[in-house]
C-alpha positions in Angstrom: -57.9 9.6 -19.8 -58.3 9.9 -16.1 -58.2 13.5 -14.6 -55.5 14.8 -12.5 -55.7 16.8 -9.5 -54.7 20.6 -10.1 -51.9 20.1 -7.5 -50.6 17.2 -9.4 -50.4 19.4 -12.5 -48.5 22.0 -11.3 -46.3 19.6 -9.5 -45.9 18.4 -13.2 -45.3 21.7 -15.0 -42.4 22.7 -12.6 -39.5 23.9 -14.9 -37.6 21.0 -13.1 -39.7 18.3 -14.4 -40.4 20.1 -18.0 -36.8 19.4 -18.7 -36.7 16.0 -17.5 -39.8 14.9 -19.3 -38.3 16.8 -22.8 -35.2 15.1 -22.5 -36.9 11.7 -21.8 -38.7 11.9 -25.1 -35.3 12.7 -26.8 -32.3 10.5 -25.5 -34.4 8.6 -22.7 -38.1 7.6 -22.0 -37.1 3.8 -22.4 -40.1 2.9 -20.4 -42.2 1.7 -23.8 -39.4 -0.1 -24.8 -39.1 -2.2 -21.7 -42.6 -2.8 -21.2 -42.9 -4.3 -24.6 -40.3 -6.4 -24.2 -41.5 -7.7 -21.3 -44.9 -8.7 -22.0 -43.4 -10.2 -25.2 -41.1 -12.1 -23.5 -43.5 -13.4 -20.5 -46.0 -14.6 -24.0 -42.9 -16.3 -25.8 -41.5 -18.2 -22.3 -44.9 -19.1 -21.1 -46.3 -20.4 -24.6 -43.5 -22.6 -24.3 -44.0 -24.0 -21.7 -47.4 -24.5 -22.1 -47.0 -26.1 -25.3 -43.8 -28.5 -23.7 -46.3 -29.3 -20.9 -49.1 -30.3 -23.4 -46.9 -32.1 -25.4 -46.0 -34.3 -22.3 -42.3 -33.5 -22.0 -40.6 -33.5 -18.7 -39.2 -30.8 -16.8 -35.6 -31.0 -18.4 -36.9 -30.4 -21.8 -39.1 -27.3 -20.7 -36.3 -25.7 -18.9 -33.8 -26.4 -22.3 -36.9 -25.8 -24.7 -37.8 -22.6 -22.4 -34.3 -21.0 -22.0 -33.2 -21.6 -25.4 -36.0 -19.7 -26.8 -35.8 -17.0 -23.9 -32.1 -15.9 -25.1 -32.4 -16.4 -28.8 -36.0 -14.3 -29.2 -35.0 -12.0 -26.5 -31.7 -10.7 -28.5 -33.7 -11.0 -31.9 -36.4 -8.8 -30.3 -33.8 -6.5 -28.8 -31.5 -6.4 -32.2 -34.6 -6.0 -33.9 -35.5 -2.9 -31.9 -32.0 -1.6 -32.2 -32.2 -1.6 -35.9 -35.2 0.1 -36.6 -34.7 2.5 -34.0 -31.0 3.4 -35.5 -32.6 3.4 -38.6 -35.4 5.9 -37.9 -32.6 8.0 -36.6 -30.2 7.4 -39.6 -33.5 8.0 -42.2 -34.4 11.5 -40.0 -30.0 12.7 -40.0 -30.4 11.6 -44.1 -33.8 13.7 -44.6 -32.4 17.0 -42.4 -28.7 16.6 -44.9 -31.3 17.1 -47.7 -33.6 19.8 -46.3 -29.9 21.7 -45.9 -29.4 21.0 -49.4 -32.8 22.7 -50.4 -32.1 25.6 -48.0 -28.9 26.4 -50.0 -30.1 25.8 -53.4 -34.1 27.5 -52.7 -34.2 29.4 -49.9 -37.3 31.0 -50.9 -38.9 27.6 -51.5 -37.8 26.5 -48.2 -38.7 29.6 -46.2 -42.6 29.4 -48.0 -42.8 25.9 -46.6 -42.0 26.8 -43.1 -44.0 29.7 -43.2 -47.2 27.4 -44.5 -46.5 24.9 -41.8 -46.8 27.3 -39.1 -49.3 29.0 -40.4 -51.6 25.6 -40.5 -51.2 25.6 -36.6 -53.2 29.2 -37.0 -50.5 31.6 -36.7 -50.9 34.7 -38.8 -49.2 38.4 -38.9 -45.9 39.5 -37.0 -46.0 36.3 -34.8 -45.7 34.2 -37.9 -42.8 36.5 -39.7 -41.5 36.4 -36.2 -41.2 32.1 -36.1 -40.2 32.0 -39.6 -37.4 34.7 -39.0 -36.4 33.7 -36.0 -35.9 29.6 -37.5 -34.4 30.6 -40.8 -31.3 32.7 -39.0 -30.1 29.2 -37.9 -29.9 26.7 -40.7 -30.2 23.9 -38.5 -32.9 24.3 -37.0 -34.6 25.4 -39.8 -34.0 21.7 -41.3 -34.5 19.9 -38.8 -38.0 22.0 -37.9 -38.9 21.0 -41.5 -37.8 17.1 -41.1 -39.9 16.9 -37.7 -43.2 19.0 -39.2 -43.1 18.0 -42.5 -42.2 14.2 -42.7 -42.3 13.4 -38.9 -38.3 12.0 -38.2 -37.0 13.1 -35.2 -32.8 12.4 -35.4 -31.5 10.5 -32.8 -28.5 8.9 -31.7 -26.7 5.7 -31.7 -26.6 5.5 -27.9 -30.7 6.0 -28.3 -30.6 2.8 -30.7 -28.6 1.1 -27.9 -30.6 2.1 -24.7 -33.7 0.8 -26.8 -32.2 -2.6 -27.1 -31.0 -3.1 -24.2 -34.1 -2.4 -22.1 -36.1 -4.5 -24.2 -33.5 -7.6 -24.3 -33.2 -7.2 -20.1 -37.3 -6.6 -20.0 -37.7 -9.8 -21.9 -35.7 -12.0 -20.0 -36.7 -10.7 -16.5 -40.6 -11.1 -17.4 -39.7 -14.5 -19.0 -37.6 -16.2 -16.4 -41.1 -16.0 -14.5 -42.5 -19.2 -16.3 -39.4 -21.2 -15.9 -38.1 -20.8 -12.4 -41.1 -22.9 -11.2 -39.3 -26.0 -13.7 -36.0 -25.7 -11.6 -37.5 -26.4 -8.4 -36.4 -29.4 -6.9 -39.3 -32.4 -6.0 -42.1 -30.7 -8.2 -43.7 -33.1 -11.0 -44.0 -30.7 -14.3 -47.8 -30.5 -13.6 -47.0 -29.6 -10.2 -44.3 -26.9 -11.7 -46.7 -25.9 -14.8 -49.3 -24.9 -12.3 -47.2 -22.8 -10.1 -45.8 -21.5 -13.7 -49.6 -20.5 -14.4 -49.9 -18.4 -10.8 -46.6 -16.9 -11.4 -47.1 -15.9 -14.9 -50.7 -14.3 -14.4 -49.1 -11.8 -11.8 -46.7 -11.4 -13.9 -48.8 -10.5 -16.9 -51.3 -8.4 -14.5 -48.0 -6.4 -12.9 -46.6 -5.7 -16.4 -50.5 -4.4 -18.1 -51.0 -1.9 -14.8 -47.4 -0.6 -15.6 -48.7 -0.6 -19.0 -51.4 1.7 -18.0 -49.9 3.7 -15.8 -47.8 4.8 -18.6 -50.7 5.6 -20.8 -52.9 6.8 -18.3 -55.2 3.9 -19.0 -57.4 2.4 -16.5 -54.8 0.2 -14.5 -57.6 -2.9 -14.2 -58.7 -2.8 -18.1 -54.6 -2.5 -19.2 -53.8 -5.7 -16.5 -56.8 -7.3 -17.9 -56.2 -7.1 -22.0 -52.5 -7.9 -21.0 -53.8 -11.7 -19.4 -55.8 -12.3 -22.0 -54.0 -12.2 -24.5 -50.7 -14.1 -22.4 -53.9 -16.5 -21.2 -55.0 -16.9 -25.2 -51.5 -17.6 -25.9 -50.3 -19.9 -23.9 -53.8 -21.8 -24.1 -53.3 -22.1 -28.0 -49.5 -23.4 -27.2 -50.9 -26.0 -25.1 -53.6 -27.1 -27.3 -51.3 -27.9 -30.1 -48.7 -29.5 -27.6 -51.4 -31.6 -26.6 -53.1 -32.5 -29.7 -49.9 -33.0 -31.3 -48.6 -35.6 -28.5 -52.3 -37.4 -28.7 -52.0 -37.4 -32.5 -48.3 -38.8 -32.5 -48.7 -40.5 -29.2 -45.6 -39.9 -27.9 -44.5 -37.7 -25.4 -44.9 -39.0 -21.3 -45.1 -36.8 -18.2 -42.0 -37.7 -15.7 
């Protein structure tokens, strides 16, 4: 991971951004979401296209082919996302019910395991009887400390679950309307269109891995590269089928 300059650091650690960052990673920090979604939905669109092209179709049936696909696997990606991310939060709300339970029924048993988790991160003494005292006078966050140490959930909402969705459904179809428009220009042959498609789609996939990066802190040209590969590898294994389908059928005309 690159290293930042001390000035960016502090600029960073200001009590300002500390709270925007922690409440990111709670109810916001959508940013993964979207990007996924995007470079999913730029593969998808512009493996459809390739493999319409190849197949010898004309530009008619790669726009219907290519926005039929965009909606429906754009809303299955983003309802898929929803789901799993309300049920993540559903699974962490049903595990920190349960760790209440314990706390009621073994408090002993439940103040030991707090006291052993802490005391793996190396705290010892009067700082650890001061963490596990100061936790077990509020039975919520004693649970839900438990729930996040011990099995890793970390509740969240419904509006969470919804945000997720939505930026990955509006991701997909903004990064996948980029192999289509060129198909909806007027007086371009689809070869003409495909090829502009190709250009369009590679700074699309290059724009989407240095994002990619920059959210991980990756090197932006190795993060825009593995992202055009693998669009590349994709939409060359569409079109190879398309096009060894159409030679092995022998139908299919470009018009």
């Amino acid at each position: 991971m690159p290293r930042q300059p001390t000035e960016n650091l502090a600029h960073e650690h200001h009590p300002r951004r500390i709270r925007a960052r922690l409440r990111a990673g709670g109810e916001g920090g959508h940013l993964g979401d979207a990007v996924l979604g995007a470079t999913d939905g730029a593969i998808t669109s512009f493996a459809v296209v390739a493999g319409a092209v190849g197949g010898g179709f004309g530009s008619l049936v790669v726009v219907v082919l290519g926005f039929a696909s965009l909606l429906a696997d754009g809303f299955s990606m983003a309802a898929s996302n929803y789901l799993g991310t309300k049920s993540d939060a559903e699974a962490a709300h049903r595990a920190e019910r349960e760790e209440q339970r314990h706390i009621d029924a073994v408090p002993e048993g439940q103040r030991e395991e707090l006291r052993q988790i802490f005391a793996a991160k190396g705290f010892s003494g009067r700082t650890l009887d001061g963490i596990v005292a100061t936790l077990t006078s509020d039975r919520d966050a004693w649970a839900r400390t438990i729930v996040q140490e011990e099995l890793g959930l970390h509740p969240g909402s419904r509006w969470r679950a919804l945000q997720a969705g939505a930026a990955t459904f509006v991701a997909f179809l903004a990064a996948g309307l980029v192999p289509l428009l060129p198909f909806v220009v007027p007086l371009l042959t689809p070869m003409q269109a495909f090829q502009l498609s190709i250009a369009a789609t590679c700074v699309a996939f290059i724009a989407i891995g240095a994002v990619k990066g920059r959210v991980l802190r990756q090197p932006l040209l190795r993060a825009a590269s593995e992202t055009l590969l693998i669009g590349g590898g994709a939409a060359a294994l569409a079109y190879g089928v398309g096009a060894g389908l159409r030679a092995w059928l022998g139908q299919g005309a470009v018009a």
